[in-house]
C-alpha positions in Angstrom: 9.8 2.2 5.2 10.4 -1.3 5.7 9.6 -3.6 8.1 10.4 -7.0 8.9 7.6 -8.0 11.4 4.6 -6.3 12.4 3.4 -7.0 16.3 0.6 -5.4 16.2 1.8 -2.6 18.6 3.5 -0.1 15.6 2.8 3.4 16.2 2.0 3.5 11.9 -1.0 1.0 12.2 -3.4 3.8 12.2 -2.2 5.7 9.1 -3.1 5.2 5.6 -0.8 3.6 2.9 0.1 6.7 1.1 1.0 8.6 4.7 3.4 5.7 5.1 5.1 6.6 1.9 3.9 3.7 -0.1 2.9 5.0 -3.9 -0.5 4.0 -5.6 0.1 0.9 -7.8 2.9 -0.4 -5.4 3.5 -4.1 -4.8 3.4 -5.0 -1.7 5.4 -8.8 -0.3 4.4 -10.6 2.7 5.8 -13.5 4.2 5.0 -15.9 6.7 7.3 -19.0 7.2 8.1 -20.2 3.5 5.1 -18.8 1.7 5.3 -15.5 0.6 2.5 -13.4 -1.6 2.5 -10.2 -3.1 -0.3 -7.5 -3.8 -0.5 -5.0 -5.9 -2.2 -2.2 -4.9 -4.1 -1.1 -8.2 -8.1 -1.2 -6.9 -8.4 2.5 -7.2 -6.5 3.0 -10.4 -9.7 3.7 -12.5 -11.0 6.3 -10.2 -7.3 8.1 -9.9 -7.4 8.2 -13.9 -10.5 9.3 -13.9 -9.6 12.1 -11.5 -6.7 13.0 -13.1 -8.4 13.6 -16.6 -10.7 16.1 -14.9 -7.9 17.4 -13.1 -8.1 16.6 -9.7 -5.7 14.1 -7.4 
């Protein structure tokens, strides 16, 4: 999905990253104006790779 500007009225506002399609350990950009940023979405990599080694996801 992408989207150019969020409102604040979009019907996906509600829904978690990953229903939205976005993967774990995606960056993310944002802009507003000139300045633009990016995040990476990472902060529950050490619980997924925990997870994963005792086989669960």
């Amino acid at each position: 999905m992408i989207t150019h500007q969020i409102t604040g009225d979009e019907p996906f506002l509600d829904c978690t990253l990953r229903a939205t399609g976005v993967a774990s350990w995606e960056i993310l950009a944002g802009r507003a104006g000139f300045e633009q940023v990016y995040f990476e979405l990472s902060g529950d990599r050490a619980y997924m790779e925990r997870g994963a080694k005792n086989g669960h996801r």
